[in-house]
ChimeraX commands (.cxc) that place a marker at each C-alpha (Angstrom):
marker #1 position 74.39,96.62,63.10 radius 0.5
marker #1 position 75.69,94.59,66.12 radius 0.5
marker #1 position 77.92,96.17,68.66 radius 0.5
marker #1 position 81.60,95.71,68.51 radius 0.5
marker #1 position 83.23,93.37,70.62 radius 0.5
marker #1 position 85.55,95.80,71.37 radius 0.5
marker #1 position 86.73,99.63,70.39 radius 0.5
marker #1 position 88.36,103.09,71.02 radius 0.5
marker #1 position 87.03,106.19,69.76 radius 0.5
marker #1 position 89.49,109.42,69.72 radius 0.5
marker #1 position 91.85,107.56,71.84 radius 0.5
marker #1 position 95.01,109.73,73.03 radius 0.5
marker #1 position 97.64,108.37,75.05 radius 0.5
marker #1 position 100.35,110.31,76.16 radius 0.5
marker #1 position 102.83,109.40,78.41 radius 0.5
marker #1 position 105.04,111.89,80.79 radius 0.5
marker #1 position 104.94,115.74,80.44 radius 0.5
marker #1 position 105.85,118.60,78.72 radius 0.5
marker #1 position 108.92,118.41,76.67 radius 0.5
marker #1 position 109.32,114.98,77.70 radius 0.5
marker #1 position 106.19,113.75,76.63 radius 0.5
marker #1 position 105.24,111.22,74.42 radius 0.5
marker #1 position 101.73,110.61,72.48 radius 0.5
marker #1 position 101.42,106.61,72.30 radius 0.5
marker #1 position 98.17,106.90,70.40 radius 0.5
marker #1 position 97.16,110.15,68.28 radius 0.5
marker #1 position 93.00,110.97,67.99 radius 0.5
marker #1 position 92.52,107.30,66.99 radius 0.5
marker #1 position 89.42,105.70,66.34 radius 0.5
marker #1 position 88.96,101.60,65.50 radius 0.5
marker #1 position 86.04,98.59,66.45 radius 0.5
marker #1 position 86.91,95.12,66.39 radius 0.5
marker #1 position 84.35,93.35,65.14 radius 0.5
marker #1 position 82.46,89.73,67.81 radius 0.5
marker #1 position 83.26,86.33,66.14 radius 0.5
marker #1 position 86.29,87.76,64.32 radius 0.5
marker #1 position 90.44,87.40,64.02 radius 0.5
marker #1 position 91.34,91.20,63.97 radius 0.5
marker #1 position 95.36,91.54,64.07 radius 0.5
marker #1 position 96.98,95.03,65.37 radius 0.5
marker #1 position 100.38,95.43,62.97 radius 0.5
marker #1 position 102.83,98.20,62.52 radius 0.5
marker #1 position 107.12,99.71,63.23 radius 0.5
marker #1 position 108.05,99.54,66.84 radius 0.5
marker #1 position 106.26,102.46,68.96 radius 0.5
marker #1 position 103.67,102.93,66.81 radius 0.5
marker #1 position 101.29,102.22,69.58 radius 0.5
marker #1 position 99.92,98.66,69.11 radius 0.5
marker #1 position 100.74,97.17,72.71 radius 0.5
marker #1 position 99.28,100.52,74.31 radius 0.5
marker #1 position 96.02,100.28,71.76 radius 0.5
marker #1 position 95.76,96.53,73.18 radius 0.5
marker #1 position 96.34,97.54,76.82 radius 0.5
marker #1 position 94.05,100.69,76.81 radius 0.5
marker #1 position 91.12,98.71,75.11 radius 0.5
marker #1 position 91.70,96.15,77.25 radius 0.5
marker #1 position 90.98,97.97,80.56 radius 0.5
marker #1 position 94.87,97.55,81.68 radius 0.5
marker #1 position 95.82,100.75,81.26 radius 0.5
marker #1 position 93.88,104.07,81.16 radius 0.5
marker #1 position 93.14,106.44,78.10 radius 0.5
marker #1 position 94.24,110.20,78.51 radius 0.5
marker #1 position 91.69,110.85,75.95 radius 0.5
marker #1 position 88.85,109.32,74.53 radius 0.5
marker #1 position 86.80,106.59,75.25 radius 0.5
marker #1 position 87.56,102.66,75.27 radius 0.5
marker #1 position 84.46,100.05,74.99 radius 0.5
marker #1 position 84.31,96.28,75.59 radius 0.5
marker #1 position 80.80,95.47,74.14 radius 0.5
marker #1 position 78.57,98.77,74.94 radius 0.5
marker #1 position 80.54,98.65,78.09 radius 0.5
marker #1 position 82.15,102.48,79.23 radius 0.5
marker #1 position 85.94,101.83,80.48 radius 0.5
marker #1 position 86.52,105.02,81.69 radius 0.5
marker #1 position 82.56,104.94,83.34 radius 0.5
marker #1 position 83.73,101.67,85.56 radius 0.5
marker #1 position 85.32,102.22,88.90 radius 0.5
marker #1 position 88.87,99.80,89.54 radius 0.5
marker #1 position 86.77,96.69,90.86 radius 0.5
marker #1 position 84.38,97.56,88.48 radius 0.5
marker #1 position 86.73,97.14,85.69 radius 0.5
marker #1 position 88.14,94.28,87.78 radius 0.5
marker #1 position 84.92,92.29,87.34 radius 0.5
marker #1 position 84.62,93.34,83.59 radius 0.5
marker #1 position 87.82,92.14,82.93 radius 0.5
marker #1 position 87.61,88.81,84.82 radius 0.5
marker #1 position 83.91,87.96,83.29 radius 0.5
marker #1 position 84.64,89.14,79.87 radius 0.5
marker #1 position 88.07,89.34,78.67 radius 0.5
marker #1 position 90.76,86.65,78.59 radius 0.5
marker #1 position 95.07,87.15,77.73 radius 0.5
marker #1 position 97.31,85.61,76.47 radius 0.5
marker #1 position 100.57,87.45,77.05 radius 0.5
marker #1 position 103.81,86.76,75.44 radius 0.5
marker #1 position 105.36,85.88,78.86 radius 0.5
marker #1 position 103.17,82.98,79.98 radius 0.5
marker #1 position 102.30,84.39,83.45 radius 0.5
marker #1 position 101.84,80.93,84.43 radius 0.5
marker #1 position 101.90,80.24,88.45 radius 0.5
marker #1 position 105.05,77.42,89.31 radius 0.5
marker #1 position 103.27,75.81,92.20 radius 0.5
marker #1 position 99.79,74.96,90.29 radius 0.5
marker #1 position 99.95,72.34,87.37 radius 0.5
marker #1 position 98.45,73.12,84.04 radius 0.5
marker #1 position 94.86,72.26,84.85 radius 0.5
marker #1 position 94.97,74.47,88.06 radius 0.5
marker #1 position 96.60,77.11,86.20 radius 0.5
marker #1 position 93.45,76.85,83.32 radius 0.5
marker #1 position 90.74,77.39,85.78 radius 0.5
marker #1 position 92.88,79.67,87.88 radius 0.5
marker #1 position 90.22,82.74,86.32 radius 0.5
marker #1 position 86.63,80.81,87.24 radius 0.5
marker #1 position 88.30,79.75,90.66 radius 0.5
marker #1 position 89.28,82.90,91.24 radius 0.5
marker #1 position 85.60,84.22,90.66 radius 0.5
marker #1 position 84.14,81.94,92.24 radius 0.5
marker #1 position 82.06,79.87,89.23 radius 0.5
marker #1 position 82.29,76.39,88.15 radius 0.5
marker #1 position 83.91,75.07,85.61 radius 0.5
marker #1 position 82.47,73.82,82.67 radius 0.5
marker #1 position 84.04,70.34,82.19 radius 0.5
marker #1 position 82.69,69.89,78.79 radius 0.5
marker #1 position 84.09,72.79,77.11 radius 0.5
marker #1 position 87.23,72.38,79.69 radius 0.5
marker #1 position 88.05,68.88,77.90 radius 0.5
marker #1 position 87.32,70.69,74.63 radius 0.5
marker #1 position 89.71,73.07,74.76 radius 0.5
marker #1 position 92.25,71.42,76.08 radius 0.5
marker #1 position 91.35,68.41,73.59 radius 0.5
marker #1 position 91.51,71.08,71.04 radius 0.5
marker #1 position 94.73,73.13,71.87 radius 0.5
marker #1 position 96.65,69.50,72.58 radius 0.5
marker #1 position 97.55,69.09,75.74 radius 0.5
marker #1 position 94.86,66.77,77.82 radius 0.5
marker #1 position 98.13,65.00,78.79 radius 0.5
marker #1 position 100.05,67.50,80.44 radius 0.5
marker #1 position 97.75,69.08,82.72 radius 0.5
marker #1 position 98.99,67.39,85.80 radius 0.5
marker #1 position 102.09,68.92,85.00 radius 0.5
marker #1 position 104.04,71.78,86.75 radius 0.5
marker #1 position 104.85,74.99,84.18 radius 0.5
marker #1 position 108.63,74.13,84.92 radius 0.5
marker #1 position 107.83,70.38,83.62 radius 0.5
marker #1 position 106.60,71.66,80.41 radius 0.5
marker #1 position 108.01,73.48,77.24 radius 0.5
marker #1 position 107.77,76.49,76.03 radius 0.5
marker #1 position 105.04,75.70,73.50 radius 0.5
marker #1 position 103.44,73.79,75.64 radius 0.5
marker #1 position 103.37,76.57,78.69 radius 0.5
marker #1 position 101.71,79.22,75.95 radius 0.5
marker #1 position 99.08,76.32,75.11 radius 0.5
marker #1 position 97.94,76.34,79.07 radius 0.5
marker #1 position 98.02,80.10,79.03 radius 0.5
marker #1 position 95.66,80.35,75.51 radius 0.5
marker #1 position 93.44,77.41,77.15 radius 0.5
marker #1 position 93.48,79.48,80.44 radius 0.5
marker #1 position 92.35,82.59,78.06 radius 0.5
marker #1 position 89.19,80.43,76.63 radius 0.5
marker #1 position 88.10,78.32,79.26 radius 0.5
marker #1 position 86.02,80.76,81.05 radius 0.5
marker #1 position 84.78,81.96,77.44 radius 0.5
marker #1 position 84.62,85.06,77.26 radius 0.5
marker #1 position 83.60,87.81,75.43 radius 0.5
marker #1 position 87.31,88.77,73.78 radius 0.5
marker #1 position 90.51,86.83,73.44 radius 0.5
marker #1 position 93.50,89.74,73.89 radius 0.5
marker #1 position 97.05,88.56,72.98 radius 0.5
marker #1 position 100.07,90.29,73.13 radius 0.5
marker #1 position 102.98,89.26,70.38 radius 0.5
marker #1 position 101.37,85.55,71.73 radius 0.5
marker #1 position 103.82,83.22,69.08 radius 0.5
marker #1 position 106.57,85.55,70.15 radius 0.5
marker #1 position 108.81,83.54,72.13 radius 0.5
marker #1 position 107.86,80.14,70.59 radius 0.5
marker #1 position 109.90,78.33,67.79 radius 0.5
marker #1 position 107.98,78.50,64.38 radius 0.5
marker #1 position 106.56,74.83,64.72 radius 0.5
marker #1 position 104.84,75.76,68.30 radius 0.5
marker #1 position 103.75,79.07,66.75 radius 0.5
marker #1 position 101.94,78.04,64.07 radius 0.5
marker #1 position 100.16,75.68,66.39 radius 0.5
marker #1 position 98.96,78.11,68.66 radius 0.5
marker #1 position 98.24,80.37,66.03 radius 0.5
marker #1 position 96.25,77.86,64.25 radius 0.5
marker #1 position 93.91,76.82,67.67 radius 0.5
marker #1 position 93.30,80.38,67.85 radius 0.5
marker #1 position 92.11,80.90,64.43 radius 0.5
marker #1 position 89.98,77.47,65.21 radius 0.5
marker #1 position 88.35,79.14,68.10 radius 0.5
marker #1 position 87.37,82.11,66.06 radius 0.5
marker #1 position 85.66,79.93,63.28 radius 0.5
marker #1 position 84.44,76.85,65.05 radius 0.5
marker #1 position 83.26,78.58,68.42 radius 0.5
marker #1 position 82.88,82.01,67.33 radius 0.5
marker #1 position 85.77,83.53,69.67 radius 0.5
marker #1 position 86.92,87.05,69.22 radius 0.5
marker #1 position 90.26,87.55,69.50 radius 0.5
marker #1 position 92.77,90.89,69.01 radius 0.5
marker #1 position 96.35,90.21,68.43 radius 0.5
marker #1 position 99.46,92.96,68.60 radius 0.5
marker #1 position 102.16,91.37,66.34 radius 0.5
marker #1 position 105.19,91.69,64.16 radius 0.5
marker #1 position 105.03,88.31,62.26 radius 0.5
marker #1 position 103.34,88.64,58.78 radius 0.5
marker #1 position 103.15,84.90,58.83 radius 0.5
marker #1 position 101.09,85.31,62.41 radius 0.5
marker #1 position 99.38,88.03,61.21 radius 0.5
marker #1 position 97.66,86.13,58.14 radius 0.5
marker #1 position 95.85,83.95,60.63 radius 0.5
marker #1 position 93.56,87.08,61.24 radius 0.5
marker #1 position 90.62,87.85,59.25 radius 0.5
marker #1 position 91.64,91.98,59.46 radius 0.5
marker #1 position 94.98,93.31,60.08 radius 0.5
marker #1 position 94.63,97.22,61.21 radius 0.5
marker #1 position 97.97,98.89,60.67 radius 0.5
marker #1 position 99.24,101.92,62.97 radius 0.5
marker #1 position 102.00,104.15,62.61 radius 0.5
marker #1 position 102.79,106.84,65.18 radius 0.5
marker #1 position 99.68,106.14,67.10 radius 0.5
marker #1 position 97.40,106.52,64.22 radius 0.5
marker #1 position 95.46,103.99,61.31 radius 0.5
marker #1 position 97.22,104.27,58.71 radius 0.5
marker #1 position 95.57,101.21,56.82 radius 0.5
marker #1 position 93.76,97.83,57.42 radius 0.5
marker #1 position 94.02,94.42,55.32 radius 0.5
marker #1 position 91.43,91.97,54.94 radius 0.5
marker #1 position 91.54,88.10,54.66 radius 0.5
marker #1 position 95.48,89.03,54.48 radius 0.5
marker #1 position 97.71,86.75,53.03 radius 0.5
marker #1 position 101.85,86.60,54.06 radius 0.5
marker #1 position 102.62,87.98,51.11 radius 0.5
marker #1 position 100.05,90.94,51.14 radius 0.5
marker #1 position 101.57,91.89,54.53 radius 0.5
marker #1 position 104.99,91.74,53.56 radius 0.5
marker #1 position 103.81,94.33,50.99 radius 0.5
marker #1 position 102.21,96.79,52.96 radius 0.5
marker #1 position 105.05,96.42,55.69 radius 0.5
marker #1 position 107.38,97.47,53.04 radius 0.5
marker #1 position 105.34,100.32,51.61 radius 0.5
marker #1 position 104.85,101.72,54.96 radius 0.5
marker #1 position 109.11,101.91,55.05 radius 0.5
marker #1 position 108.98,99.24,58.61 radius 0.5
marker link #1:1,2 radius 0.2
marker link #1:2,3 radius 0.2
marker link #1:3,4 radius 0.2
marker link #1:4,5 radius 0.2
marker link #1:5,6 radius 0.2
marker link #1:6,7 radius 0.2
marker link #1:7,8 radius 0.2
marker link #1:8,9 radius 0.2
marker link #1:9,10 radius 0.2
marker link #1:10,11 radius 0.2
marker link #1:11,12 radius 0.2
marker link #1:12,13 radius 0.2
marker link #1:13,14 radius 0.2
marker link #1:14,15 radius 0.2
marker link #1:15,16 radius 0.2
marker link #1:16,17 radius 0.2
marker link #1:17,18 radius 0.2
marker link #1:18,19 radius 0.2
marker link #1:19,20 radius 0.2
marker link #1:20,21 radius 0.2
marker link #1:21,22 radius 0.2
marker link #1:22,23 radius 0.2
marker link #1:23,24 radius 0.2
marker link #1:24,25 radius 0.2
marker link #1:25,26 radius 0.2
marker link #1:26,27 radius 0.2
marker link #1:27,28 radius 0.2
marker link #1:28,29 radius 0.2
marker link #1:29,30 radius 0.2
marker link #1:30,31 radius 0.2
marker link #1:31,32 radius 0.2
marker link #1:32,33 radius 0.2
marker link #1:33,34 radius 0.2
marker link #1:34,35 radius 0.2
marker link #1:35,36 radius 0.2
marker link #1:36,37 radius 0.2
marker link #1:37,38 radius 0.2
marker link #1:38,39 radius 0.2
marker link #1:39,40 radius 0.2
marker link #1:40,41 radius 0.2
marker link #1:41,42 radius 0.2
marker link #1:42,43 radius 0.2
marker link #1:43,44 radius 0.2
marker link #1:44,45 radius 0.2
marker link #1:45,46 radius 0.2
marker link #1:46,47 radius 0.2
marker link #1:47,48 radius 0.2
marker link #1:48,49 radius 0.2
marker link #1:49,50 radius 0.2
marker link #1:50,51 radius 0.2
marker link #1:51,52 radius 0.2
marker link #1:52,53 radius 0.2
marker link #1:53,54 radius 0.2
marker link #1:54,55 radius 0.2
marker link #1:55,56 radius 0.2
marker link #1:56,57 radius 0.2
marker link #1:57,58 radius 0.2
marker link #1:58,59 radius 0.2
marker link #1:59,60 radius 0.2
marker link #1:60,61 radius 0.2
marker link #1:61,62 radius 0.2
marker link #1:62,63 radius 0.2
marker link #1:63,64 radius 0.2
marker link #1:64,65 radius 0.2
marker link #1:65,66 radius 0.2
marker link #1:66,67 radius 0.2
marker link #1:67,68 radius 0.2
marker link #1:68,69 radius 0.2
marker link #1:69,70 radius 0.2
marker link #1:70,71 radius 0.2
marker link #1:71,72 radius 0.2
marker link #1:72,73 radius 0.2
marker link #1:73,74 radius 0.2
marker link #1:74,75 radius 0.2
marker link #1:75,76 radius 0.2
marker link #1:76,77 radius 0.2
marker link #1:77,78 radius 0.2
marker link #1:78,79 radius 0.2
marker link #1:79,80 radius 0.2
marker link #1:80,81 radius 0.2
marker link #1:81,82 radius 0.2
marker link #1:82,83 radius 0.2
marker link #1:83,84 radius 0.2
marker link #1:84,85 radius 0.2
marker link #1:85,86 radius 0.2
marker link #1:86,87 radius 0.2
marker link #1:87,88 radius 0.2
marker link #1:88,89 radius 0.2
marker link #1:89,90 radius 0.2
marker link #1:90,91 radius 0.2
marker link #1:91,92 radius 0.2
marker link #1:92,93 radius 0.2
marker link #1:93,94 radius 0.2
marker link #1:94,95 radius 0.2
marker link #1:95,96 radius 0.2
marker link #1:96,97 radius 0.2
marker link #1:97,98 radius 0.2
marker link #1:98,99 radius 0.2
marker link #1:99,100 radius 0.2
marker link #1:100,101 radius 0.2
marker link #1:101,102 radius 0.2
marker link #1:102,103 radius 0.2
marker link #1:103,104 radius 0.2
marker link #1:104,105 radius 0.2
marker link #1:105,106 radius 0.2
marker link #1:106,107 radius 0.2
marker link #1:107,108 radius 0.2
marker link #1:108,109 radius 0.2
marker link #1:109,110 radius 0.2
marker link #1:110,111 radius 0.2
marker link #1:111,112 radius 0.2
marker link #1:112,113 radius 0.2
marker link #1:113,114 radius 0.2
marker link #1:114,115 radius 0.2
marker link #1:115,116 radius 0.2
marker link #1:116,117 radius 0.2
marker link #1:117,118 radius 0.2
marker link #1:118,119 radius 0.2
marker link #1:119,120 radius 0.2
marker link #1:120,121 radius 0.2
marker link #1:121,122 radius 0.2
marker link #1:122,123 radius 0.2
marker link #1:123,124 radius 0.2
marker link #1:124,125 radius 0.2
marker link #1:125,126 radius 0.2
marker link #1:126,127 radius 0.2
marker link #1:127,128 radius 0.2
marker link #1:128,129 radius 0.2
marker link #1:129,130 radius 0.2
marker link #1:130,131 radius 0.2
marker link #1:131,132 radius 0.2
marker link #1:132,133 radius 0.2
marker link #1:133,134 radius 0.2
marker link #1:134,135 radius 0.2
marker link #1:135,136 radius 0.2
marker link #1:136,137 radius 0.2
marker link #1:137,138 radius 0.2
marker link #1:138,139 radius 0.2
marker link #1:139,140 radius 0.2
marker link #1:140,141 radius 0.2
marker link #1:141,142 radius 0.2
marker link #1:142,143 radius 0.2
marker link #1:143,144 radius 0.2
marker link #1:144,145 radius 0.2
marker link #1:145,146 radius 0.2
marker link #1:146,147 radius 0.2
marker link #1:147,148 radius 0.2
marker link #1:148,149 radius 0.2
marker link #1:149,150 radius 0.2
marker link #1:150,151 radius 0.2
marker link #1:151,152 radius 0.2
marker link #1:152,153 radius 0.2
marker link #1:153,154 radius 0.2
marker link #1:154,155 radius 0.2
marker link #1:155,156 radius 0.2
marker link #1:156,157 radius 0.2
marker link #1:157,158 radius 0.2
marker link #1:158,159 radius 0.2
marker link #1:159,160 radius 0.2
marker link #1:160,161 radius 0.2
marker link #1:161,162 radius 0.2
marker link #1:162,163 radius 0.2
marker link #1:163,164 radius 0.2
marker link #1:164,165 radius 0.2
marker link #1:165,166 radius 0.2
marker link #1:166,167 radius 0.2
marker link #1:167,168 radius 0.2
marker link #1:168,169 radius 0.2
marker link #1:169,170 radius 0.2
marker link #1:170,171 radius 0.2
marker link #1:171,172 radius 0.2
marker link #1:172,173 radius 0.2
marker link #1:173,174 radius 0.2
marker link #1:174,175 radius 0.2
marker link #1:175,176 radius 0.2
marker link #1:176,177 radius 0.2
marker link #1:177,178 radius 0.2
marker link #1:178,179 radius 0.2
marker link #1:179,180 radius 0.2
marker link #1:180,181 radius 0.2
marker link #1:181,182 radius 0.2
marker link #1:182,183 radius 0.2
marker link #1:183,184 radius 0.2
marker link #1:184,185 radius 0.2
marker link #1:185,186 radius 0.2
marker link #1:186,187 radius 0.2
marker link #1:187,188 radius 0.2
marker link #1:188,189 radius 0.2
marker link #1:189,190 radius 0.2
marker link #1:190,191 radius 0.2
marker link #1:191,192 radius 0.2
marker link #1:192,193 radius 0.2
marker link #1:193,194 radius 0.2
marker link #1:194,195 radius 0.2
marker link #1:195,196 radius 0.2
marker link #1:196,197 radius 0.2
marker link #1:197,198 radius 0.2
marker link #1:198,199 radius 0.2
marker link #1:199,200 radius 0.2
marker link #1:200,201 radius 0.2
marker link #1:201,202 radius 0.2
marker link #1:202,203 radius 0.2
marker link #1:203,204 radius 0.2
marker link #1:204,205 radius 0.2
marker link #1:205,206 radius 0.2
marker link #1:206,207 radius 0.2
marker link #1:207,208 radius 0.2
marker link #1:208,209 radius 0.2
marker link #1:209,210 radius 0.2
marker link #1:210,211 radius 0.2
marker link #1:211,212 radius 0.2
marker link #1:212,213 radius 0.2
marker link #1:213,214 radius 0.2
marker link #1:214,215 radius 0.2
marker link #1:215,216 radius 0.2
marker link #1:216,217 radius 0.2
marker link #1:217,218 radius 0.2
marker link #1:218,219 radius 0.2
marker link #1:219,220 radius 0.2
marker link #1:220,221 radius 0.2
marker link #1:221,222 radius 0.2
marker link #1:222,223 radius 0.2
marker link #1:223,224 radius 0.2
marker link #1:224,225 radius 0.2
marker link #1:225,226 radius 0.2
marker link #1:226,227 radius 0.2
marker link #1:227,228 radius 0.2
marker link #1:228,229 radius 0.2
marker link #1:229,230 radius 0.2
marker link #1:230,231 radius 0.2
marker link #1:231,232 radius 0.2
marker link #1:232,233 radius 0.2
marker link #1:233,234 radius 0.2
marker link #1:234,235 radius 0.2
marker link #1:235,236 radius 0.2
marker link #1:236,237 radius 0.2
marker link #1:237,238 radius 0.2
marker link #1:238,239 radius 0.2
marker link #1:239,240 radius 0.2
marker link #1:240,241 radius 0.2
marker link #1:241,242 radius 0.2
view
């Protein structure tokens, strides 16, 4: 049995204290499996961004323990983790997090500069062959669109390959012809380079990109999906009264 890329076991997050307390995630326990498409579904605060962030490394389990490969979170000192997460992990956020002064290329490598590797020009030109926009990198973020400003940050998530892809509601501020194209690149980075990626999202049409859709509900699984279709998620959206 391989490792999973990624996973939280008895995870509790609570936030503030006492009566004003709040528990983001509730005793949970979920892998994501290397090489696959896992999406995180479920109503609003039922704990999928703060699953994403705590596995993740961004933010810090109350409870529990958080893995990235056989990798101990909570056993990692801040530049520990630091490393970990600039080695291992790419993001794509929902807000682009793009810098305005560096064009599109700069902004790709920004991660391997940043460390202090080189950058692999082959698979550079393939991904950026691959997500569509070899001719737009000398541009500025302000000189591009939207769609086109998510494509840099997903290329800027791959580039450095790394061990997992983590996206945050990624399609969420794109129209639905830019969505499905992003959505699409990711799903081809899964099954033609073996990518893993973990996406928190609303959209059952986004969602049936993934392989595995785990479903949470005041902090807790409540059910999982595989090789989900639109439909099928629409369903169990419904039955679970979001």
């Amino acid at each position: 049995m391989s490792i999973a890329a990624a996973r939280v076991a008895g995870a509790t997050k609570v936030y503030g204290e006492g009566e004003a307390a709040v528990t983001a995630l509730d005793d949970l326990t979920v892998e994501f499996e290397q090489g696959k498409f896992t999406a995180i579904m479920g109503p609003s605060g039922s704990g999928k961004s703060t699953l994403l962030h705590c596995v993740a490394g961004l933010d810090t389990l109350t409870e529990g323990s958080a893995f990235i490969g056989d990798v101990s979170l909570g056993d990692l000192n801040e530049k520990d983790l630091t490393l970990l997460r600039r080695r291992k992990v790419g993001f794509i956020f929902q807000a682009y997090n793009l810098i305005p002064t560096l064009n599109a290329a700069e902004n790709i490598t920004l991660p391997i500069d940043i460390a202090g590797d080189e950058v692999d020009q082959v698979w550079f030109d393939t991904v950026v062959g691959t997500i569509g926009i070899t001719d737009r990198l000398s541009h500025r973020p302000s000189e591009l669109s939207g769609g086109q400003q998510q494509r840099v940050a997903a290329a800027r998530a791959l580039v450095s390959r790394p061990a997992i892809v983590f996206a945050d509601e990624p399609s969420g501020n794109l129209d639905s012809k830019s969505g499905a194209e992003l959505l699409g690149f990711m799903r081809h980075a899964v099954d033609e380079y073996g990518q893993t990626i973990v996406m928190v999202t609303h959209d059952p049409i986004g969602a049936a990109y993934a392989d595995r859709i785990v479903f949470l509900a005041d902090g807790r699984l409540v059910g999982e999906l595989l090789d989900p279709t639109a439909d099928l998620v629409f369903e169990h959206l419904k039955s679970m009264g979001d």
